[in-house]
C-alpha positions in Angstrom: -5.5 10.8 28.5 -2.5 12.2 27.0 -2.0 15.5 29.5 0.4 13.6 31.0 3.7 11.7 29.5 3.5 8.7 27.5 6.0 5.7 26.7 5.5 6.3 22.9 5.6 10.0 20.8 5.1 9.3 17.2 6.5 12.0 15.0 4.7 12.8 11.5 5.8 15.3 9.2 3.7 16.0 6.2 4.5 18.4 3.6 2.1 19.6 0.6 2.6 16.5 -2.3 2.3 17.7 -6.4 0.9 13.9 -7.1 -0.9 12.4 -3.8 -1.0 12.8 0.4 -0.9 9.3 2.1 -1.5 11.6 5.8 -4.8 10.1 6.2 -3.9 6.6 5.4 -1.0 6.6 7.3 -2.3 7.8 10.6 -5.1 4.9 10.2 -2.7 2.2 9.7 -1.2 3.6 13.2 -4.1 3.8 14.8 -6.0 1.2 13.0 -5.9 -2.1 16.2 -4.5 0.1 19.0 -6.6 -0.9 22.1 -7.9 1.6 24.5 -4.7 0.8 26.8 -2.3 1.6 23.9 -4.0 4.5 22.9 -3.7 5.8 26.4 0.4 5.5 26.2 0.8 7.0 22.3 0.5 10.2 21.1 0.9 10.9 17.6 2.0 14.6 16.3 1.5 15.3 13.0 3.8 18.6 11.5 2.5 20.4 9.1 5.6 21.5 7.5 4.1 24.4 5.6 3.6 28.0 6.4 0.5 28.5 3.8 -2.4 29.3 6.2 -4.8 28.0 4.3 -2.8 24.4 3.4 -2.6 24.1 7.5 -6.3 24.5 7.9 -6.9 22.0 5.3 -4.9 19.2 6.9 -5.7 20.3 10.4 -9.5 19.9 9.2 -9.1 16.5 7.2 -7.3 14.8 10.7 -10.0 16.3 12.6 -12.8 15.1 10.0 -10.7 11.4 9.9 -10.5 11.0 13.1 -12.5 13.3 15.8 -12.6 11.1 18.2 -8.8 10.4 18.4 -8.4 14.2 17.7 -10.3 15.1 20.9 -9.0 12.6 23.4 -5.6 14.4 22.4 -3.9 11.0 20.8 -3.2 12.8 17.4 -2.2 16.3 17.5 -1.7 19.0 15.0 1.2 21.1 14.7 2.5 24.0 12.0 5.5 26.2 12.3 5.7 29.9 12.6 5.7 31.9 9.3 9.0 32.8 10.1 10.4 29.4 11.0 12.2 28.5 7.6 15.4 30.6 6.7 16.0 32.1 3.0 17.0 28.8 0.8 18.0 30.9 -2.2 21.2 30.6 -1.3 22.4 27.5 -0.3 25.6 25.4 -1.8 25.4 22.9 -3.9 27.1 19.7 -2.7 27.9 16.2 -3.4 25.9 16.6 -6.7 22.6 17.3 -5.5 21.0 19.8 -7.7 19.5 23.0 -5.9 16.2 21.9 -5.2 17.3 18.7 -3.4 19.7 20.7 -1.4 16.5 23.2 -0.4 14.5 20.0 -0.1 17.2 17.9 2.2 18.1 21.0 4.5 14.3 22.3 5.0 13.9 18.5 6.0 16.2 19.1 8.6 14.8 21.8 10.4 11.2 19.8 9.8 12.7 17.1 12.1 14.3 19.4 14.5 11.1 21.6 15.2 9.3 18.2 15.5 11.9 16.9 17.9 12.0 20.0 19.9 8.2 19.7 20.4 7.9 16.5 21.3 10.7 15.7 23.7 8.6 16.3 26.7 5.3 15.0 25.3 6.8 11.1 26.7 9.8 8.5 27.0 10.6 7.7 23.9 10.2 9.3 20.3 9.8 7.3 17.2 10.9 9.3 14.2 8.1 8.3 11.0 7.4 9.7 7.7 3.9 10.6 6.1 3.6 7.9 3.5 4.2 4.6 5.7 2.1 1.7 6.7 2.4 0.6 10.2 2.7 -4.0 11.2 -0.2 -4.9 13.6 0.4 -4.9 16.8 3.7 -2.5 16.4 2.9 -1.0 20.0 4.0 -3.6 21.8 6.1 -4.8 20.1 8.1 -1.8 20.5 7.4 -1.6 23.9 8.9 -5.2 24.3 12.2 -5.2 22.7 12.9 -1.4 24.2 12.6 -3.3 27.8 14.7 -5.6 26.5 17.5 -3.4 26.5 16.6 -0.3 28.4 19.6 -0.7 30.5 22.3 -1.2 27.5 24.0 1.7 26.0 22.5 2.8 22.6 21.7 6.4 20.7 18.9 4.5 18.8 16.6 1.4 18.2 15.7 0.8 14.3 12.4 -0.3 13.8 12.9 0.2 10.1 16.0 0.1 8.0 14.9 2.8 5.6 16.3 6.6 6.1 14.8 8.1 8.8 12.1 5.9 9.3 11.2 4.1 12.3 14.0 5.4 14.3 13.5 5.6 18.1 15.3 8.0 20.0 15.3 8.3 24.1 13.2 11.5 24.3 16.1 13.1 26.8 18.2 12.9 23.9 16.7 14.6 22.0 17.6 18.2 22.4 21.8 17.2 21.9 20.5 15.3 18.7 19.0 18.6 17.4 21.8 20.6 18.3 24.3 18.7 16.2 21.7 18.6 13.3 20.9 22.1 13.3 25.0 22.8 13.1 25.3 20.9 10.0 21.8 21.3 8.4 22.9 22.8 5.4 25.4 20.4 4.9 24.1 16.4 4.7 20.5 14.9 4.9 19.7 13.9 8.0 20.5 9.9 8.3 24.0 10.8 7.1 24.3 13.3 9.7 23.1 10.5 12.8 25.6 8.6 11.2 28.3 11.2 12.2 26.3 11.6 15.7 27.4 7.8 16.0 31.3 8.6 14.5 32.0 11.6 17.1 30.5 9.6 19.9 32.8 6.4 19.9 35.1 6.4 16.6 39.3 6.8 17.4 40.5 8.2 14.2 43.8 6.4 15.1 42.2 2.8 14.5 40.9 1.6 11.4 37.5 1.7 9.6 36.6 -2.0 10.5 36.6 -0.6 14.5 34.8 2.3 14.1 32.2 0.6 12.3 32.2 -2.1 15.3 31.7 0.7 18.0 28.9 2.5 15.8 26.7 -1.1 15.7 27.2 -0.7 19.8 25.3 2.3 19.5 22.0 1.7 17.4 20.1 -1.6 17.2 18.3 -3.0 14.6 15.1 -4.8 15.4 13.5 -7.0 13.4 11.3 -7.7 11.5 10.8 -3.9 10.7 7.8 -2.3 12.1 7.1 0.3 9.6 7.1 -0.2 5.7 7.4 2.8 3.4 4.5 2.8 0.4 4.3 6.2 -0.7 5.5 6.0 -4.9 6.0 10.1 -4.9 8.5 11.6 -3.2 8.0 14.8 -0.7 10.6 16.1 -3.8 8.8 17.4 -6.7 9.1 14.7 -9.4 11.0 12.0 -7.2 9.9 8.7 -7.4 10.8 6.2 -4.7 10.1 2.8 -5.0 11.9 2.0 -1.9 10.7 -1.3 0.3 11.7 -2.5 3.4 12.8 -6.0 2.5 12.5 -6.9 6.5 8.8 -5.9 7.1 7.7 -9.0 6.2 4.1 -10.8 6.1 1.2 -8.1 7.5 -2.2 -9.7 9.0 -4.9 -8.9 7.5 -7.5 -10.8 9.4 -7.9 -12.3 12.3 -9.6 -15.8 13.0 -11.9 -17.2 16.3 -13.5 -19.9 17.3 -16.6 -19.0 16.3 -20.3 -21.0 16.5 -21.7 -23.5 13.4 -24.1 -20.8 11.6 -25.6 -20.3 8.4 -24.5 -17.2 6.7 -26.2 -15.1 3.5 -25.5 -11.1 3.0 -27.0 -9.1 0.4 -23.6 -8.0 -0.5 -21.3 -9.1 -3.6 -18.0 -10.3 -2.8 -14.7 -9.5 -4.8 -12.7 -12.2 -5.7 -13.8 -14.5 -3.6 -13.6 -12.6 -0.2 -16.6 -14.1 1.0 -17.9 -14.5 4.3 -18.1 -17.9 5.0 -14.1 -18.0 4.3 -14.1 -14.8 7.1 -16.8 -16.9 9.3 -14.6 -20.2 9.2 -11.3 -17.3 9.8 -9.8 -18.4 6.6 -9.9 -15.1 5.0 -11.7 -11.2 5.4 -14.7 -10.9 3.8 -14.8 -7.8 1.0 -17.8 -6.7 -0.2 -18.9 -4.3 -3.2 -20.2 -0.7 -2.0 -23.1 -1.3 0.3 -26.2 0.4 -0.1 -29.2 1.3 2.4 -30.9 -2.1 3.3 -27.8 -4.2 2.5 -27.5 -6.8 5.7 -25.0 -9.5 6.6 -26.9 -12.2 8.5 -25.7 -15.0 10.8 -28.1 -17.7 11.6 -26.9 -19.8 14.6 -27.4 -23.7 14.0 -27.8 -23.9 17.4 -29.0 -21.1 19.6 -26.3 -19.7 21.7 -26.4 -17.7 24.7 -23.9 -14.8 24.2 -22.6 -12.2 26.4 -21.8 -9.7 23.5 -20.4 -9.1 19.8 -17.3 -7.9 18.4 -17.0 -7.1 15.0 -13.8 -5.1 13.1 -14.5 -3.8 9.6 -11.4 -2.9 7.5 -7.7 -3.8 8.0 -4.2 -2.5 8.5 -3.8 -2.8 4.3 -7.8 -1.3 3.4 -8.6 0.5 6.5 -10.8 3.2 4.8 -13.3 -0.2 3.5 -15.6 -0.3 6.7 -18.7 -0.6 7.8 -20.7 3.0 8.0 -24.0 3.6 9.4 -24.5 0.2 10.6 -26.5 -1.1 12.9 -26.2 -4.4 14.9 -29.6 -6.7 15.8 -29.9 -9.5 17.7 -32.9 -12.4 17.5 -33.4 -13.7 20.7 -34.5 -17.3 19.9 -37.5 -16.8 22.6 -39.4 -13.7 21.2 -41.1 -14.0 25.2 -37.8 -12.6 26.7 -38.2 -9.5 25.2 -40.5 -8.2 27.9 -37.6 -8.8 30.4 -35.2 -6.7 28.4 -33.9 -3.6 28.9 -32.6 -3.5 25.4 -34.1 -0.9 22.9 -36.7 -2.6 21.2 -38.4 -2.2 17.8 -40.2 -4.2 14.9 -38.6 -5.3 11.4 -38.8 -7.6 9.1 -36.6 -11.1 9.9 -38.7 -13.3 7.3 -35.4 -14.9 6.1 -35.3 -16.5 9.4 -38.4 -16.3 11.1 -41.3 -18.8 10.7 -43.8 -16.0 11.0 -43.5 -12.7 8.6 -42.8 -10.2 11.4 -40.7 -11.1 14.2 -39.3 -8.7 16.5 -35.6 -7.6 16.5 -33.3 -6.1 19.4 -30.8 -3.3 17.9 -28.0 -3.7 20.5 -24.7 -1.3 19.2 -23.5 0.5 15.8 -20.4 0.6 13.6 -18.2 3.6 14.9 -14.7 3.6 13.6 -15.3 0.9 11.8 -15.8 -1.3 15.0 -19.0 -2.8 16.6 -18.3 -3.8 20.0 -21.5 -4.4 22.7 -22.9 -6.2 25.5 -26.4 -9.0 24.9 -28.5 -8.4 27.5 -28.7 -11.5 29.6 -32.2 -11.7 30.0 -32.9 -12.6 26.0 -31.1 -15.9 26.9 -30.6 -17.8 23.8 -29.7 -16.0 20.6 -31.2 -17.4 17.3 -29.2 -14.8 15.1 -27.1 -11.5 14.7 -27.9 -9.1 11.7 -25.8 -6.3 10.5 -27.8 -3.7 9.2 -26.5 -0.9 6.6 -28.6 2.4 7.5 -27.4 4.5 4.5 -25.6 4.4 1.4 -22.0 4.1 1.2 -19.2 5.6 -0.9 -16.7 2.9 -0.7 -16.5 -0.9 -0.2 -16.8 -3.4 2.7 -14.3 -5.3 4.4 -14.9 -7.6 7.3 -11.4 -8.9 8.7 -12.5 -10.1 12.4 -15.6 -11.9 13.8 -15.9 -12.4 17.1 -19.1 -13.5 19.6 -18.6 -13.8 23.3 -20.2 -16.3 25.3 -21.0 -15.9 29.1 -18.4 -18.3 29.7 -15.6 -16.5 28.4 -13.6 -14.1 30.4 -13.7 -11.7 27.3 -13.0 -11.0 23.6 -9.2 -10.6 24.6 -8.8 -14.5 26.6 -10.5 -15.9 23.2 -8.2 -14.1 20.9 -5.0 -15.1 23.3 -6.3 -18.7 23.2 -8.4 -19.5 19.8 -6.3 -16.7 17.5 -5.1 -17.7 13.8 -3.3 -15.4 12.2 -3.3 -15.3 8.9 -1.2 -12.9 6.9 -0.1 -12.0 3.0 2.8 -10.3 1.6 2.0 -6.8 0.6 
């Protein structure tokens, strides 16, 4: 995948936090409804900004644990400096009343983003600049992608995809090394945004005009897009004892769930619902469907009124806000409606109890697919014809809750589970 250059090089640095790490949560939010195609054109490098072995291993390990699959196909990578990277920061001048640990905190910050810049200015086109304790809009990827054609041909240092410090900066990946240069001249001196801001002074500003026309010729130079892609929702600062409550007031509404047309059915789970997440609202696509902690045996069912002849199943547990609340363990089954067609199959076949649906006490089940990454995505083999109902099946017990944000069945008629969610799709979305 990734051996070769991509449009899109995320940037990540993550430092060791006295109060909580929002690494894992963040990558998931970016990664969280990237489709195979996206994935293919992103890589995201994470920078450990720490030169304690063992803290490197331990992040290095959790990604890995997190996310293996995105680890090995080379989409995320992990990155740590030399041990002798950093400079001495005993020493450093105090300036424009920052105390001595912000100074040490600001100016290591600076070589953070160089060394990351450095790195990843041949990895693809373009480099988007993040931070560790972010939470990515759905469907950032292309809209990024969009509005960067938009004006690929116009004159500009940087697009903003966030209006917060550093965050959501994007940066011509050829640029990159003249960027670094100037902030690695001045490091000591200002943080980092402050210093792109003088980037954008040298290049265009005539110091025998006034402020109002430098300021004219600097907006020439970045654009702001919105609304913002990226929303900061870490509470502790990177800086011991710092709190930030800083929100980007131009991120907006973020989806949560996602709605289709889906077939009348009768639906009963074995699951409790919070606050009235239940899954008829997620059926009918007026809301997700959050359950309590599911235990071994715990089953959704769906009960067709009408039995439907489907091509295959899409199903998306967790969302862009609760993306660790997913479905683990979980099998899929399907009922085909004539229990004859099974001899056709070529299905994995094996008998369990359906008594909630069946008029007989046994009838026998097809397991088609599995929950991996919180997704269960599969083909219905065409031979079982009509499908009387679709059972999700928890295999084990699970140390966090449920959440079902997408249903989606595909019928032989339909071109596939992206034509349905181009055509049927409601969007429905809350503040956060």
């Amino acid at each position: 995948m990734n051996g070769c250059t991509v449009s899109l090089v995320l940037g990540v640095p993550t430092v060791r936090r006295q109060k909580q790490s929002y690494l894992v949560n963040t990558v998931s939010s970016l990664i969280f409804d990237l489709t195979p195609a996206q994935k293919n054109d992103i890589v995201i490098v994470i920078f450990v900004a720490e030169t304690d072995g063992a803290f490197v291993s331990s992040v290095t390990e959790s990604i890995q644990k997190s996310f293996p699959d995105d680890v090995k196909s080379g989409l995320i990578e992990v990155i740590s400096p030399s041990t002798h990277y950093y400079p001495d920061f005993t020493n450093l001048k105090e300036t424009f009343g920052d105390s001595k640990e912000r100074v040490r905190w600001r100016t290591k910050q600076n070589l953070d983003y160089s060394f990351l810049m450095l790195y990843a200015q041949h990895k693809g086109t373009y480099y988007i600049q993040l931070e560790d304790d972010i939470v990515a809009k759905s469907g950032y990827s292309d809209t990024i992608k969009g509005y960067v054609q938009q004006v690929v041909t116009e004159q500009w240092l940087y697009l903003e995809f966030s209006q917060l410090g550093f965050i959501g900066k994007l940066f011509r990946a050829s640029d990159l090394p003249r960027i670094v240069e100037f902030v690695l001249m001045f490091h000591k001196d200002k943080p980092i945004d402050w210093l792109l801001d003088h980037i954008l002074w040298v290049k265009v500003c005539n110091p025998e005009k006034d402020a109002k026309h430098c300021s004219n010729e600097k907006a020439k130079l970045k654009r702001t897009f919105k609304p913002s892609q990226f929303q900061h929702v870490g509470l502790h600062s990177s800086l011991p004892g710092k709190i930030q409550n800083l929100k980007d007031k131009d991120f907006g509404k973020q989806i949560l769930f996602k709605a289709h047309n889906n077939p009348v059915a009768v639906l009963s789970t074995s699951l409790k619902d919070y606050q009235g997440h239940s899954l008829d609202k997620a059926y009918r696509g007026e809301d997700f469907f959050w359950g309590l902690t599911p235990v071994k045996g715990d089953h959704v069912l769906i009960t067709f009124s009408q039995p439907q002849t489907i091509k295959g199943y899409f199903f998306r547990s967790g969302n862009i806000e609760t993306n660790g609340d997913k479905f683990y363990n979980t099998t899929v089954e399907v009922l085909p409606n004539d229990v004859s067609t099974l001899g056709t199959s070529t299905d994995v076949a094996y008998p369990t109890y359906f008594s909630d649906i069946c008029s007989i006490n046994i009838c026998v089940c097809l397991y088609t697919g599995s929950f991996v990454n919180g997704i269960a995505e599969g083909e219905v083999d065409g031979a079982l014809r009509e499908i009387a109902a679709i059972r999700l099946v928890v295999q084990s017990d699970s140390d966090v809750w449920v959440l079902l944000s997408e249903f989606l069945k595909l019928k032989q008629t339909s071109e596939s589970h992206k034509d349905l969610n181009n055509n049927n799709n409601k969007q429905k979305a809350k503040h956060m």
